[in-house]
C-alpha positions in Angstrom: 5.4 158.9 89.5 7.9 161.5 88.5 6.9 165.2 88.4 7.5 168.3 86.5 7.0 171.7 86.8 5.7 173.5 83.2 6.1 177.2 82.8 2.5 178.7 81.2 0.9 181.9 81.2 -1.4 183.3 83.7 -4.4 183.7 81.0 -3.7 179.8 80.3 -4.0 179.0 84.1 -6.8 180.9 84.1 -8.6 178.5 81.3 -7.4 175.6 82.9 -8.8 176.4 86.6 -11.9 177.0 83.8 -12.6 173.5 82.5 -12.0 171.7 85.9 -14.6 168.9 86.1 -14.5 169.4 90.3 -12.7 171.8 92.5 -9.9 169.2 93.5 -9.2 168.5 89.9 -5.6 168.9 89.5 -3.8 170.7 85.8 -2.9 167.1 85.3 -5.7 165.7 85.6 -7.3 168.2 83.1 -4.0 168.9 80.8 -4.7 164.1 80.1 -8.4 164.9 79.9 -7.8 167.2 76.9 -5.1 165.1 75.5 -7.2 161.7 75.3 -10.0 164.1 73.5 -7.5 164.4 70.8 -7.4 160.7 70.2 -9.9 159.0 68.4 -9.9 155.4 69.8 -12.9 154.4 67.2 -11.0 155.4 63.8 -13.3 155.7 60.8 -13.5 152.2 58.8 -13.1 151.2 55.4 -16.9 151.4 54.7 -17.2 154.9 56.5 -14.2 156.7 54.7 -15.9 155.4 51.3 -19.4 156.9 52.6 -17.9 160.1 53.3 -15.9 160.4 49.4 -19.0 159.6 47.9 -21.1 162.4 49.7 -17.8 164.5 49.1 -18.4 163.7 45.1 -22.1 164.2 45.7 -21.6 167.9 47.0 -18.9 168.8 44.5 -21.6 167.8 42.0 -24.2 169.7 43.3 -26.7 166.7 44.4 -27.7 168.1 47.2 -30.3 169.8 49.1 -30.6 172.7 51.6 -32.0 172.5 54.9 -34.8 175.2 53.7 -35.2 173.0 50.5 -36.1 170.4 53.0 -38.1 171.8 55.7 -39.8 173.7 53.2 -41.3 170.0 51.6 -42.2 168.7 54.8 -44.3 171.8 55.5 -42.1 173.3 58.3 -40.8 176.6 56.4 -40.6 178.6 59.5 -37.6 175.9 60.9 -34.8 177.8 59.1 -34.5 181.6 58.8 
């Protein structure tokens, strides 16, 4: 495998030494683990995208209710402050 030297900052080495999974973890090794977290290998189906415009609608149109509303009828008003 080929490899290549990157330039970065010291304060960005310092937050990549910071997410290392294991002290041998190399900046590869972490620079691909943040790169495949980006990627969403499960994208949203037909059905889901449809579910989420119709509770977009439902919000814009105020048919909602607050997490106080809510806690508030199940008897647990202390849940939110």
């Amino acid at each position: 495998m080929a490899m290549r030297s990157i330039r970065v900052r010291e304060e960005t080495k310092v937050m990549l030494d910071d997410l290392k999974a294991h002290p041998a973890d190399t900046c590869d090794s972490i620079i691909c683990r943040l790169i495949d977290s980006v990627y969403d290998d499960e994208p949203l189906t037909r059905e889901e995208i449809e579910g989420i415009k119709a509770s977009e609608a439902d919000i814009q149109a105020g048919r909602f209710r607050s997490l106080e509303e809510i806690s508030r009828d199940l008897g647990d008003d202390l849940v939110v402050r």
